[in-house]
C-alpha positions as a Markdown table, in Angstrom:
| # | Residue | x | y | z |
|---|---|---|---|---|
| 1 | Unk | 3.4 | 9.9 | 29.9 |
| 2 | Unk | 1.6 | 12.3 | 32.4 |
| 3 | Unk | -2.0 | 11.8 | 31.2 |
| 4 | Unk | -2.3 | 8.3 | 29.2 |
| 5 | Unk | -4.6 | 6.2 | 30.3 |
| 6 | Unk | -2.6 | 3.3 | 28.7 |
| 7 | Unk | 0.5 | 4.6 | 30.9 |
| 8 | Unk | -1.4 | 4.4 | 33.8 |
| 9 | Unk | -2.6 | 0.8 | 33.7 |
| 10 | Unk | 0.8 | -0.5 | 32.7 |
| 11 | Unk | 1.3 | 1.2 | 36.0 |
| 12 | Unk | -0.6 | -0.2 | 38.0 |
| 13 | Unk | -2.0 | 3.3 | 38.7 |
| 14 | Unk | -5.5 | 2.7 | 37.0 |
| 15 | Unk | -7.6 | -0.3 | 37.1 |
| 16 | Unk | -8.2 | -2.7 | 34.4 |
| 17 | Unk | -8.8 | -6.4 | 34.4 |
| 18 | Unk | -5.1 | -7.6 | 33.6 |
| 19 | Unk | -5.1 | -11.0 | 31.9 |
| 20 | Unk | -1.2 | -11.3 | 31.8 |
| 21 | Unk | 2.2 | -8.7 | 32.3 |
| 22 | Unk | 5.6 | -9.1 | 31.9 |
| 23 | Unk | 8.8 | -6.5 | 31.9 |
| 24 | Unk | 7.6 | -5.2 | 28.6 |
| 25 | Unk | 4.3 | -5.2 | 28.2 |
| 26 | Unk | 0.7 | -5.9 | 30.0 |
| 27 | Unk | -2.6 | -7.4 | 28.3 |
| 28 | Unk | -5.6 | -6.6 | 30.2 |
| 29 | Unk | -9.8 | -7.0 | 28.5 |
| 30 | Unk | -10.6 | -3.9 | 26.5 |
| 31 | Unk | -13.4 | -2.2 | 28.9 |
| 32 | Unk | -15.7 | -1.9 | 25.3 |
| 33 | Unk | -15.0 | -5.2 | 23.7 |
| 34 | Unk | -16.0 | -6.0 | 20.2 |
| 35 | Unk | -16.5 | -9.3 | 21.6 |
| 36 | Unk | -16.5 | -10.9 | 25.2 |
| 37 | Unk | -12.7 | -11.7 | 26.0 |
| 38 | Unk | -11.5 | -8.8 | 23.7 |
| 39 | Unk | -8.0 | -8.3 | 24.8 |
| 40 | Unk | -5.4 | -5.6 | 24.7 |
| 41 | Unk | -1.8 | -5.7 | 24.5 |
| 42 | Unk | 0.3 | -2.4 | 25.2 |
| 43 | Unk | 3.9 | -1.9 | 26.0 |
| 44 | Unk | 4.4 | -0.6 | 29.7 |
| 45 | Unk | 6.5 | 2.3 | 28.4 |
| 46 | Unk | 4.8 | 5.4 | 26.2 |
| 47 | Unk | 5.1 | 5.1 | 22.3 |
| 48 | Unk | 2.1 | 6.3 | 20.5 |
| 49 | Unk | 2.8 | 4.4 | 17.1 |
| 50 | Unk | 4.0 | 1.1 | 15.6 |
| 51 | Unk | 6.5 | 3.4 | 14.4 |
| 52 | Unk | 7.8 | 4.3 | 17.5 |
| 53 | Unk | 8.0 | 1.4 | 18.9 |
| 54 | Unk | 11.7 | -0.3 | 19.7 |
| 55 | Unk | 12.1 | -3.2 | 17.3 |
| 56 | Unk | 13.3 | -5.1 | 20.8 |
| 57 | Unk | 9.8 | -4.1 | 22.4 |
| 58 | Unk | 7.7 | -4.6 | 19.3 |
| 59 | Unk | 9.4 | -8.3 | 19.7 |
| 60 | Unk | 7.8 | -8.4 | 23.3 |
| 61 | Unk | 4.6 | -7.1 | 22.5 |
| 62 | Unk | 3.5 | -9.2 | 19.9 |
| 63 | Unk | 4.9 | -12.2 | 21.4 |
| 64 | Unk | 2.7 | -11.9 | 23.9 |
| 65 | Unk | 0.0 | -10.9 | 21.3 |
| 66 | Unk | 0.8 | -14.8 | 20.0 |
| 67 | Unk | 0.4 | -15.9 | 23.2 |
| 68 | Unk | -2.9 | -14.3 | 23.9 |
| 69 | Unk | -4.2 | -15.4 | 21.2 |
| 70 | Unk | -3.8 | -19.0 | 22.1 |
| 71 | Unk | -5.0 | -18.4 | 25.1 |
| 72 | Unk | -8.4 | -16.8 | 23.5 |
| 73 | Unk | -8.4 | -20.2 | 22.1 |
| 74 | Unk | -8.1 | -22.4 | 24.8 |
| 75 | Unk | -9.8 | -20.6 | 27.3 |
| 76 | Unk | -12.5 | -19.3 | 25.6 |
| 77 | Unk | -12.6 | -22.5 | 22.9 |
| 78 | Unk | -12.8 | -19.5 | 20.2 |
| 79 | Unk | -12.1 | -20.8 | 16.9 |
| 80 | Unk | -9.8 | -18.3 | 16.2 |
| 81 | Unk | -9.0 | -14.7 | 16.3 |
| 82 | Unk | -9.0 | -11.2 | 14.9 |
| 83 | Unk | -5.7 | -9.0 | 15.7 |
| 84 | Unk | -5.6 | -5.3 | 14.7 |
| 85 | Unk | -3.4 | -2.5 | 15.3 |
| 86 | Unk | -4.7 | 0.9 | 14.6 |
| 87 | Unk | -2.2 | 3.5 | 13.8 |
| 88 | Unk | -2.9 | 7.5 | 14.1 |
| 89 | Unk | -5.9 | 7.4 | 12.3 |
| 90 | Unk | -8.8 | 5.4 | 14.6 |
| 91 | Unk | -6.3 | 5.0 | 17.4 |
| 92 | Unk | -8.4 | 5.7 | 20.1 |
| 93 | Unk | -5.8 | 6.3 | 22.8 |
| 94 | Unk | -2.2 | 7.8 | 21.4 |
| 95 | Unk | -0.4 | 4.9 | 22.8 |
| 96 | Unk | 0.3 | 1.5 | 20.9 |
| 97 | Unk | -2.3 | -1.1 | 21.6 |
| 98 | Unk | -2.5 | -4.3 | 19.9 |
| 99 | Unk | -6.4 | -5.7 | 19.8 |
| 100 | Unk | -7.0 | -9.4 | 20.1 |
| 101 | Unk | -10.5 | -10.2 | 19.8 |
| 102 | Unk | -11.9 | -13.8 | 20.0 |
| 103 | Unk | -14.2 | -15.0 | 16.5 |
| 104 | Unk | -16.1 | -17.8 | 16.1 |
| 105 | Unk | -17.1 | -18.8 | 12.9 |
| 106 | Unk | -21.4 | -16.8 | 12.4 |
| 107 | Unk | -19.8 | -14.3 | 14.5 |
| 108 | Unk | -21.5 | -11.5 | 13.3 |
| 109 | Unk | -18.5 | -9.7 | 12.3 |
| 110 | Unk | -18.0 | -8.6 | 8.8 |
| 111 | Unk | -14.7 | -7.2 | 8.3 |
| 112 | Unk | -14.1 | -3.9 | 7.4 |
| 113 | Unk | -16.1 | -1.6 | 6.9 |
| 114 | Unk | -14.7 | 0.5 | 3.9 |
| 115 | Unk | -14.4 | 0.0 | 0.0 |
| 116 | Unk | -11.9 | -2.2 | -1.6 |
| 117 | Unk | -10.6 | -0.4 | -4.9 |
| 118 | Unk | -8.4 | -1.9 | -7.8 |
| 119 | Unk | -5.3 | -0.3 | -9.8 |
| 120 | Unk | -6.3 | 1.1 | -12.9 |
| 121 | Unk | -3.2 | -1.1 | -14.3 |
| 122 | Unk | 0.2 | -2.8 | -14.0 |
| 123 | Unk | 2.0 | 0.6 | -14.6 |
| 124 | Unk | -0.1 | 1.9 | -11.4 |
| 125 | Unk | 1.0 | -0.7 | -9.6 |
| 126 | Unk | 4.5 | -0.1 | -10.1 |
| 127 | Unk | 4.6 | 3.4 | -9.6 |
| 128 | Unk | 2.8 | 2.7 | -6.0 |
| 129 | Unk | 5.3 | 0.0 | -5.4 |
| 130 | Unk | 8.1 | 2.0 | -6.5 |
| 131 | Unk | 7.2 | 4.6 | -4.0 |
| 132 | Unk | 6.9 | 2.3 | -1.1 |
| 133 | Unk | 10.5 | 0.8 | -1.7 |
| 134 | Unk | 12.1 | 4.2 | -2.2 |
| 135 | Unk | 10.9 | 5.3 | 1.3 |
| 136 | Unk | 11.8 | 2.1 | 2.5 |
| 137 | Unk | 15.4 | 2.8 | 2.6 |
């Protein structure tokens, strides 16, 4: 897509420091990492969601999310690490991107960053549910 900066590193058309590609997909250091070795994973071709994403290249890019994330381990003897997916709302470029940052237990991080709430009861709970699993089908 004419524009995307994401499109244009997967094409080799804009720098970024790759740490792996394959047919699919390409994982290159986010240039504002949340921590050093902050990773991203994107597929090569444009889909601005999880939703839009082909099942068979969804399978692709987070296989090589798994992979990445061992490697954060092993090269970077993290203990372990964070993976997020932001989707529309605090998606920073309008094309998928899977973030794979390195922790360390003391970090620093604290998790997100908004309220937890609670269901007023069980009946609220299964009307939510019941919602879900209609537009499921």
């Amino acid at each position: 897509m004419t524009g995307c900066a994401f499109c244009a590193i997967a094409a080799g058309h804009k720098a970024a420091a790759r740490v792996f590609e394959e047919q699919r997909c390409v994982a290159f250091l986010d240039a504002r990492p949340l921590f050093l070795g902050h990773t991203l994973v994107v597929p090569r071709d444009h889909h601005e969601t999880l939703i839009d994403v082909p099942p068979e290249t969804l399978a692709a890019v987070f296989d090589l999310v798994r992979r990445v994330a061992g490697a954060l381990e092993a090269g970077l003897s993290c203990q372990g690490s964070f993976v997020a997916v932001n989707n529309r709302v605090s998606q920073s470029v309008p094309h998928l991107h899977v973030h794979v940052v390195p922790r360390t237990k003391g970090d620093g991080l604290r998790g997100f960053f908004w309220p937890r709430q609670s269901y007023a009861d069980d009946a609220e709970v299964e009307d939510f549910r019941r919602r879900i699993a209609l537009a499921m089908r």
